[in-house]
N, CA, C and O atoms as a GROMACS GRO file, in nm:
protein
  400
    1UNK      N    1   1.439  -3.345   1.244
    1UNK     CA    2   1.345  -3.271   1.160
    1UNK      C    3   1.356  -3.326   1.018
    1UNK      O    4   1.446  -3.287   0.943
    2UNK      N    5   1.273  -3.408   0.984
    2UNK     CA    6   1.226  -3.392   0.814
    2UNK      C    7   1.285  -3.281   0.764
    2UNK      O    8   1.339  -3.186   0.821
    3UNK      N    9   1.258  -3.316   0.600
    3UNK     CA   10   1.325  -3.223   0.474
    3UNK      C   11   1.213  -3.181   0.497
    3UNK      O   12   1.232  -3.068   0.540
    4UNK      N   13   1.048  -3.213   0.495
    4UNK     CA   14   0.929  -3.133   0.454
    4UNK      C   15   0.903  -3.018   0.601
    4UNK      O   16   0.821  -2.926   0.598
    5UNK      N   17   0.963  -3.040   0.682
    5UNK     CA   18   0.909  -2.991   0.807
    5UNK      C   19   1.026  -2.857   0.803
    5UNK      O   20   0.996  -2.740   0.826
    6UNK      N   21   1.168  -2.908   0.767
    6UNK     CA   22   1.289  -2.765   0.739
    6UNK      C   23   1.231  -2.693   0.627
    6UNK      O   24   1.211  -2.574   0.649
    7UNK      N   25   1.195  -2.741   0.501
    7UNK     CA   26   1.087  -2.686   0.424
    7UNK      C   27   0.961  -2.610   0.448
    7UNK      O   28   0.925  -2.564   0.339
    8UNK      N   29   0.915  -2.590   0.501
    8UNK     CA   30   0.778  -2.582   0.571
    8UNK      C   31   0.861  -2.422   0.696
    8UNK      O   32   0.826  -2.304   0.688
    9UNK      N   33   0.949  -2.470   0.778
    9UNK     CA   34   0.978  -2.348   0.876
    9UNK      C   35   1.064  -2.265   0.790
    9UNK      O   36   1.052  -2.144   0.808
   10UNK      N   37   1.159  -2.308   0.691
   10UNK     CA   38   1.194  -2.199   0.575
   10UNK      C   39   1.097  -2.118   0.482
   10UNK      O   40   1.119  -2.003   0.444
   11UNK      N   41   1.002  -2.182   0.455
   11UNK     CA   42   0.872  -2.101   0.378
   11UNK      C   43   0.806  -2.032   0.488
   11UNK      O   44   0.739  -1.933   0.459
   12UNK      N   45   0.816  -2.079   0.636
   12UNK     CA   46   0.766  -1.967   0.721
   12UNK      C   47   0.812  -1.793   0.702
   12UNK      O   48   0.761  -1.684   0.674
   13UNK      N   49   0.981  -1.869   0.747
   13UNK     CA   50   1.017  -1.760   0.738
   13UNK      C   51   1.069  -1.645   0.620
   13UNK      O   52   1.132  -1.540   0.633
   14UNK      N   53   1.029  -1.694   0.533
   14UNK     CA   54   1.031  -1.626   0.423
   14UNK      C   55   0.908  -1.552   0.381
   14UNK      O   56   0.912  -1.469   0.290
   15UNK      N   57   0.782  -1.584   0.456
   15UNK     CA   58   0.702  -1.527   0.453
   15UNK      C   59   0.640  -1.416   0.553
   15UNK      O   60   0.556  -1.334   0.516
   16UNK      N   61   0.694  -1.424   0.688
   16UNK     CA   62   0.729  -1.345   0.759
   16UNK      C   63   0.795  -1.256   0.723
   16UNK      O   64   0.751  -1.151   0.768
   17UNK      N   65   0.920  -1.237   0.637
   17UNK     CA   66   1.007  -1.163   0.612
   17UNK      C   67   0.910  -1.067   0.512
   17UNK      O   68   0.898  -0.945   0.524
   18UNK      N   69   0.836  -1.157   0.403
   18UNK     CA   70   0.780  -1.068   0.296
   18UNK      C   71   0.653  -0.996   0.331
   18UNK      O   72   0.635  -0.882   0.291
   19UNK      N   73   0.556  -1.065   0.411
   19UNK     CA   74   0.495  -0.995   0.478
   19UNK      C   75   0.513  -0.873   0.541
   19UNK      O   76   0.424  -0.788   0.529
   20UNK      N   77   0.649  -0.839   0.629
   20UNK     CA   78   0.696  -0.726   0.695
   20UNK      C   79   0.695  -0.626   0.584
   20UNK      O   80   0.655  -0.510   0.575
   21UNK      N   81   0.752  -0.707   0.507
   21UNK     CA   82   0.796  -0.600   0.339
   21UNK      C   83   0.689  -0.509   0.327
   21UNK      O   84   0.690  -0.387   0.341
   22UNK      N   85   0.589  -0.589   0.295
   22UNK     CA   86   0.457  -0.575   0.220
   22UNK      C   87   0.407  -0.484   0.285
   22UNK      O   88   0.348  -0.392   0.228
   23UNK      N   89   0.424  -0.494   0.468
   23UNK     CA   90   0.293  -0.441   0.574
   23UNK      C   91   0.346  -0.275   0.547
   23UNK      O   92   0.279  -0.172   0.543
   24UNK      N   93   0.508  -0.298   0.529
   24UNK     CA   94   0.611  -0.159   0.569
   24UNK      C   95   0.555  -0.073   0.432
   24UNK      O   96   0.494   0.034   0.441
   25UNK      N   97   0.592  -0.150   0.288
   25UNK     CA   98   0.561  -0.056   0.146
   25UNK      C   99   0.361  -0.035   0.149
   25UNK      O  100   0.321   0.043   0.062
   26UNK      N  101   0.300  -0.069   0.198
   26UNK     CA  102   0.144  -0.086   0.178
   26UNK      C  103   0.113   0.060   0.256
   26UNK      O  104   0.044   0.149   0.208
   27UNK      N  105   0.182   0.066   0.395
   27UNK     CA  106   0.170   0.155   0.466
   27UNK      C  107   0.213   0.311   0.471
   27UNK      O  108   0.159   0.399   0.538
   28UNK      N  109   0.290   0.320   0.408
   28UNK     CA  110   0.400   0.407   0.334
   28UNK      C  111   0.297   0.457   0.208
   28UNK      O  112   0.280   0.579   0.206
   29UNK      N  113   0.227   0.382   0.105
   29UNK     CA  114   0.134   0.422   0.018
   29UNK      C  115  -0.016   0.422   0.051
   29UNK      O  116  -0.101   0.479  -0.018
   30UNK      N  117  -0.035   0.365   0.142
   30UNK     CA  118  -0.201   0.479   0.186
   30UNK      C  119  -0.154   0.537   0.261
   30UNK      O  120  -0.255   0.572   0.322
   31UNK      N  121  -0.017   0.612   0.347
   31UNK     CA  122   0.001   0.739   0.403
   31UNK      C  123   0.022   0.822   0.285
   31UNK      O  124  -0.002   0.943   0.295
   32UNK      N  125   0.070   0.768   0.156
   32UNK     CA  126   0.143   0.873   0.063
   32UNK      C  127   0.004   0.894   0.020
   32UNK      O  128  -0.022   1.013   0.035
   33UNK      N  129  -0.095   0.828  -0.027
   33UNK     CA  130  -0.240   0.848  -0.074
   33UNK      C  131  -0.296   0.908   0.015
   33UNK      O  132  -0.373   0.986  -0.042
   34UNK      N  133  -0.304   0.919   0.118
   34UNK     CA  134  -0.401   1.004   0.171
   34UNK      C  135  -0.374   1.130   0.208
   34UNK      O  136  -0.459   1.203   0.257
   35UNK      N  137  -0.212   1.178   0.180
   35UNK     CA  138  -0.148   1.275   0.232
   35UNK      C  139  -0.215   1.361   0.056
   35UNK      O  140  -0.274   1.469   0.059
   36UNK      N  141  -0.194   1.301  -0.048
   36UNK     CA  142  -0.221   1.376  -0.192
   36UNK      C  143  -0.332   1.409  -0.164
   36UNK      O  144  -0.347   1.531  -0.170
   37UNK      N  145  -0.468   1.319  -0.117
   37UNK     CA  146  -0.606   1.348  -0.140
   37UNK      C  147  -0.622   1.483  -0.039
   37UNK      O  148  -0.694   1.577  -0.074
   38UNK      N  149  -0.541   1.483   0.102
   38UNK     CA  150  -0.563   1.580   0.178
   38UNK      C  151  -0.524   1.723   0.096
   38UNK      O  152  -0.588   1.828   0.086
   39UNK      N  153  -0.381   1.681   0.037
   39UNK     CA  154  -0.361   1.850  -0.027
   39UNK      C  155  -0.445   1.852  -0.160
   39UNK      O  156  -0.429   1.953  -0.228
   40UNK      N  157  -0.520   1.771  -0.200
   40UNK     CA  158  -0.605   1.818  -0.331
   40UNK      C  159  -0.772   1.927  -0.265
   40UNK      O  160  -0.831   2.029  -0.300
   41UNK      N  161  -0.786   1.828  -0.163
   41UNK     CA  162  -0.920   1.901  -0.090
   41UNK      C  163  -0.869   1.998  -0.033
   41UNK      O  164  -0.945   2.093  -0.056
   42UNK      N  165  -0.739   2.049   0.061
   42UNK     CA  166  -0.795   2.138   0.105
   42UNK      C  167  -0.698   2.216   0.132
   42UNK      O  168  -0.711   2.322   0.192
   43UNK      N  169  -0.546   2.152   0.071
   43UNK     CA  170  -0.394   2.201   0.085
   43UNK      C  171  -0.337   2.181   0.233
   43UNK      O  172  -0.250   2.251   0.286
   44UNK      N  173  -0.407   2.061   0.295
   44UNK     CA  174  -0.396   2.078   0.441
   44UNK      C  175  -0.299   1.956   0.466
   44UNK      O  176  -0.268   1.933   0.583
   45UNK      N  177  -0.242   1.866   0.351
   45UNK     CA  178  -0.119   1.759   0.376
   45UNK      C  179   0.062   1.819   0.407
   45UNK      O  180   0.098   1.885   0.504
   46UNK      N  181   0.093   1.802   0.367
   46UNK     CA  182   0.242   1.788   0.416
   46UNK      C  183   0.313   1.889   0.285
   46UNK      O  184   0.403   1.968   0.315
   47UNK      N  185   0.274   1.880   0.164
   47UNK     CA  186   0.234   1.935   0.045
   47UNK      C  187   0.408   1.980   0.014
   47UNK      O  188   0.442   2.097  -0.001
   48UNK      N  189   0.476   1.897   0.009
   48UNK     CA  190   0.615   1.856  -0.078
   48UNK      C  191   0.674   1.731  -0.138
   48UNK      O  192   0.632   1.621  -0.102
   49UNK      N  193   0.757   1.741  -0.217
   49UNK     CA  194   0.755   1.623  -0.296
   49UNK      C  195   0.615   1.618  -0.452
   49UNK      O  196   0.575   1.709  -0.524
   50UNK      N  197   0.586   1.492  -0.447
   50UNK     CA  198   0.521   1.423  -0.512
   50UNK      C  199   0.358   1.506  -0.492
   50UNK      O  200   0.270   1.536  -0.574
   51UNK      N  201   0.372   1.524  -0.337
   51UNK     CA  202   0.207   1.612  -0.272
   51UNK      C  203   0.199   1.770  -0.326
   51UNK      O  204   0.103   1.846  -0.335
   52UNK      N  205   0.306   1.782  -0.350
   52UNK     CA  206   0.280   1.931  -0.393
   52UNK      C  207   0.237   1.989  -0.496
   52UNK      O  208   0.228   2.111  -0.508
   53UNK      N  209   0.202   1.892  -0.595
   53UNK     CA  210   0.124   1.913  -0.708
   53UNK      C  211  -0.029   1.894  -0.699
   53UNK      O  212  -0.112   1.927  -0.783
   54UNK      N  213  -0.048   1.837  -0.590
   54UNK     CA  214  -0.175   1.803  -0.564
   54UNK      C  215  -0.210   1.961  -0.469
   54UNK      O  216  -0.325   2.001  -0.484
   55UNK      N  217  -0.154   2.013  -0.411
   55UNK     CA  218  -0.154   2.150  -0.356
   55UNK      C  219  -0.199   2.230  -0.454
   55UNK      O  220  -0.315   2.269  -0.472
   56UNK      N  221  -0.094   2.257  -0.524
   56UNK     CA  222  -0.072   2.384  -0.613
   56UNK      C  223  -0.207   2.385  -0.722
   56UNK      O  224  -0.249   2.478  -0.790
   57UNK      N  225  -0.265   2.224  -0.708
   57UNK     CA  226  -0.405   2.221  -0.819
   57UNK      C  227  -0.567   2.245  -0.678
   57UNK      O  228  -0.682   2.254  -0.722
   58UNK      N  229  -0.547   2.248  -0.570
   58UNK     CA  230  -0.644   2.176  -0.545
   58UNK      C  231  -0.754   2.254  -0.530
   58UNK      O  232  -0.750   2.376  -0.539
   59UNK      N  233  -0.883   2.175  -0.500
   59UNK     CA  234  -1.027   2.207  -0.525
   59UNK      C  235  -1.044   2.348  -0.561
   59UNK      O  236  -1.107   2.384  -0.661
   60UNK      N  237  -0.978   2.441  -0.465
   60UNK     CA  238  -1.040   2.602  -0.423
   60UNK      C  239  -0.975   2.691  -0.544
   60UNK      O  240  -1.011   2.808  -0.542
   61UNK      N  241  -0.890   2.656  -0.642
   61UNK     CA  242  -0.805   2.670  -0.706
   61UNK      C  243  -0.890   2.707  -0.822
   61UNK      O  244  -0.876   2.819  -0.871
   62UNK      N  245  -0.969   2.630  -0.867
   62UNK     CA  246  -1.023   2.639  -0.988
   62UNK      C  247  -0.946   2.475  -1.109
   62UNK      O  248  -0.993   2.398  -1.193
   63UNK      N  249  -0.843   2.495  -1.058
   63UNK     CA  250  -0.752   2.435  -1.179
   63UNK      C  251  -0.857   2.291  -1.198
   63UNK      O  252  -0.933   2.246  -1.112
   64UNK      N  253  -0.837   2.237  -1.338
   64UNK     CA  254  -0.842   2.090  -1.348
   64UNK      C  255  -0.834   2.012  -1.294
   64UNK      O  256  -0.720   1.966  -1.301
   65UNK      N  257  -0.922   1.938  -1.208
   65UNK     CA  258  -0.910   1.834  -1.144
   65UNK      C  259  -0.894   1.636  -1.186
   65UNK      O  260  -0.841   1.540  -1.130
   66UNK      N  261  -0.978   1.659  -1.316
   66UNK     CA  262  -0.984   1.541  -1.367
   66UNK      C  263  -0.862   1.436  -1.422
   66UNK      O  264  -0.878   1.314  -1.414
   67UNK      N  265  -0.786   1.474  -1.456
   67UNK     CA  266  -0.620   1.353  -1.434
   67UNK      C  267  -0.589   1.343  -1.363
   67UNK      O  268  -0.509   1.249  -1.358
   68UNK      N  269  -0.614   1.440  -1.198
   68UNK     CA  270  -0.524   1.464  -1.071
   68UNK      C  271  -0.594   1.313  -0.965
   68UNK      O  272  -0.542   1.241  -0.879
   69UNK      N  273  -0.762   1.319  -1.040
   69UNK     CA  274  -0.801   1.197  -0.959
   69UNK      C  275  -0.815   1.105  -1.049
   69UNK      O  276  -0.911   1.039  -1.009
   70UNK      N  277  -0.758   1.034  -1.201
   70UNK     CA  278  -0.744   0.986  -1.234
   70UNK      C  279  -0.615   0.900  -1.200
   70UNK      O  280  -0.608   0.777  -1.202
   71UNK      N  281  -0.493   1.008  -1.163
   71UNK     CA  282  -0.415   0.953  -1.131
   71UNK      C  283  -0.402   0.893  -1.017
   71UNK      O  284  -0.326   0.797  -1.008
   72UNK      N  285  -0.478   0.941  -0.900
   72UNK     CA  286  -0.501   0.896  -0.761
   72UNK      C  287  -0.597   0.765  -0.780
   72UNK      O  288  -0.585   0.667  -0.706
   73UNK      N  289  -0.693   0.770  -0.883
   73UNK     CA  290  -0.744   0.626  -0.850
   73UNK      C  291  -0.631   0.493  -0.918
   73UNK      O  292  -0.613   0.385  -0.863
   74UNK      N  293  -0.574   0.533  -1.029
   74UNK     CA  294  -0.498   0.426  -1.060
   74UNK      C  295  -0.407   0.402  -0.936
   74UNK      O  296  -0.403   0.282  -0.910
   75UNK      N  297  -0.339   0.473  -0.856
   75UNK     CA  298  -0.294   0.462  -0.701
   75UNK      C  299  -0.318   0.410  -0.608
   75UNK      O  300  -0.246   0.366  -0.518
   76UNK      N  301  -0.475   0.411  -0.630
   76UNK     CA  302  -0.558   0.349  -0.500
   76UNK      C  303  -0.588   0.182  -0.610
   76UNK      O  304  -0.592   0.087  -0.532
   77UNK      N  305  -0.602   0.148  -0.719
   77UNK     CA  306  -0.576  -0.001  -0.789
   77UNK      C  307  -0.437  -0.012  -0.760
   77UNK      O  308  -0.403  -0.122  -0.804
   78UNK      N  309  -0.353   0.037  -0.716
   78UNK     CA  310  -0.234  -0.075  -0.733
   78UNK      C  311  -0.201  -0.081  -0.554
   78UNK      O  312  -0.134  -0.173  -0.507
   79UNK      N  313  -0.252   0.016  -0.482
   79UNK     CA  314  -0.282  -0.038  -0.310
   79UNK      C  315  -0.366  -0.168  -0.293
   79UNK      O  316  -0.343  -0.264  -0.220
   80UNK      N  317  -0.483  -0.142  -0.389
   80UNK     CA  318  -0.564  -0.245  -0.392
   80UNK      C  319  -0.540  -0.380  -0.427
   80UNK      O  320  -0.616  -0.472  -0.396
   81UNK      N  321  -0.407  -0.397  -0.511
   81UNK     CA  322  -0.383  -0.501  -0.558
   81UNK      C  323  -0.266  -0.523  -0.466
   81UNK      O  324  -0.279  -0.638  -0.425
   82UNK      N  325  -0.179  -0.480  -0.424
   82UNK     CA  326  -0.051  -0.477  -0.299
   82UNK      C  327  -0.116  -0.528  -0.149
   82UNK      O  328  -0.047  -0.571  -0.056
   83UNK      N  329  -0.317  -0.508  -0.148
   83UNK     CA  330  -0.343  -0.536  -0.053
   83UNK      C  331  -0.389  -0.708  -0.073
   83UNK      O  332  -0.396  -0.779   0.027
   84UNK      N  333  -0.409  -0.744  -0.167
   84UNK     CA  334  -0.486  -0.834  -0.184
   84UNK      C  335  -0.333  -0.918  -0.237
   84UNK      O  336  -0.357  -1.034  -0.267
   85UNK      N  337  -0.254  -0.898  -0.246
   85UNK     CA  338  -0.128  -0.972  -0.244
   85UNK      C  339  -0.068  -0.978  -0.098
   85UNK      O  340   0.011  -1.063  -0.056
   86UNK      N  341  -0.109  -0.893  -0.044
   86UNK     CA  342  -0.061  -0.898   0.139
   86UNK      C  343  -0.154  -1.039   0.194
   86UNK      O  344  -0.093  -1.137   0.238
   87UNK      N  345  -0.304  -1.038   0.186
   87UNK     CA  346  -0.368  -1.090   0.225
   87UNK      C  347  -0.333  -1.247   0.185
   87UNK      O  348  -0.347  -1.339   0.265
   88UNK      N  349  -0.297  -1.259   0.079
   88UNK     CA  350  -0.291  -1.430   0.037
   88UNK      C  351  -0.183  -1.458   0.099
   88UNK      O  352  -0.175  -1.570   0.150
   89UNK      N  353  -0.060  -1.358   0.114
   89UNK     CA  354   0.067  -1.391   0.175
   89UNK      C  355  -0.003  -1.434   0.337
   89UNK      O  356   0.022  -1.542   0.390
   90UNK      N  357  -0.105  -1.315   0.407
   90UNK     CA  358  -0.100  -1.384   0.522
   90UNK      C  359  -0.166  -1.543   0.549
   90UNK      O  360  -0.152  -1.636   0.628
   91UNK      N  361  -0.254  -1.507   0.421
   91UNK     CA  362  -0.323  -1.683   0.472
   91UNK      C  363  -0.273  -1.778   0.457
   91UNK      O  364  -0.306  -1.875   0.527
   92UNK      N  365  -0.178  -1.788   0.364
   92UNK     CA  366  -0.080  -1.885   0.313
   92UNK      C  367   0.037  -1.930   0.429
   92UNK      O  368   0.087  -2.042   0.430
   93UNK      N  369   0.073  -1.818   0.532
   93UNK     CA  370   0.140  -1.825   0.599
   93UNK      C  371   0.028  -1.913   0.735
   93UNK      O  372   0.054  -2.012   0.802
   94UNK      N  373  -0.056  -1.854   0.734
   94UNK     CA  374  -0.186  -1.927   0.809
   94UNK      C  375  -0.180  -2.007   0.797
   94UNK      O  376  -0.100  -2.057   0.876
   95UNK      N  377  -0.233  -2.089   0.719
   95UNK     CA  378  -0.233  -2.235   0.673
   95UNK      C  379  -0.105  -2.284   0.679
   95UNK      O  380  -0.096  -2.400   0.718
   96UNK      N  381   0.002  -2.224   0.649
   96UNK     CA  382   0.146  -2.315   0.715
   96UNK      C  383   0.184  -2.368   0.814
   96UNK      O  384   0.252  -2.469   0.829
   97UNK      N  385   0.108  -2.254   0.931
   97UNK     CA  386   0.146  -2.287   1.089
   97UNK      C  387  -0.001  -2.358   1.087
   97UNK      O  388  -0.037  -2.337   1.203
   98UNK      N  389  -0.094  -2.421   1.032
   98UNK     CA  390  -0.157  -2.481   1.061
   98UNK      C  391  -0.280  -2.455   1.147
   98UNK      O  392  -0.345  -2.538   1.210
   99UNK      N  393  -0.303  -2.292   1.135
   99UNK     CA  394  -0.371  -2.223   1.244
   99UNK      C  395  -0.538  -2.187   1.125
   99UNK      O  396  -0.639  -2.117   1.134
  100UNK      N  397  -0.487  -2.276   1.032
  100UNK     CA  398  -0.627  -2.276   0.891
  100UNK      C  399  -0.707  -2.388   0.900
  100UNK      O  400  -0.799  -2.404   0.820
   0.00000   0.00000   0.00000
């Protein structure tokens, strides 16, 4: 085996590894996002922790809503950007095994 070819199956697997990372934390935050949006509409998430403020405000409530989805969209930009950092990881890994 070549230096470029041990090179090449080490950047595989390093990208495999980060990928897993990525698929495991990405997944974990649109469950944690969609668990907030559920207890803001209708108190019907899991509604402890971090979700329980989204409870104690939501729709039927009356309370203020406007920072609660301010803060949920800056949430849903940094999924958005965690996704679009997943995606280059997979193509990059694509194009390694040569399947690009």
């Amino acid at each position: 085996m070549s230096g470029a070819e041990g090179e090449a199956k080490d950047m595989i697997a390093k990208l495999h590894e980060e990928i897993s990372v990525a698929e495991s934390g990405l997944g974990g935050a649109m469950m944690g996002i969609a668990d907030s949006y559920m207890e803001l509409a209708c108190g019907a998430g899991r509604g402890y922790g971090v979700h329980a403020h989204y409870r104690e405000s939501k729709i039927h409530t009356g309370k203020p809503l406007t920072q609660l989805a301010v803060d949920l969209a800056a949430w849903a930009a940094d999924i958005t950007a965690k996704a679009a950092d997943l995606d280059a990881k997979r193509a990059a890994l694509k194009q390694l095994k040569g399947e690009g």
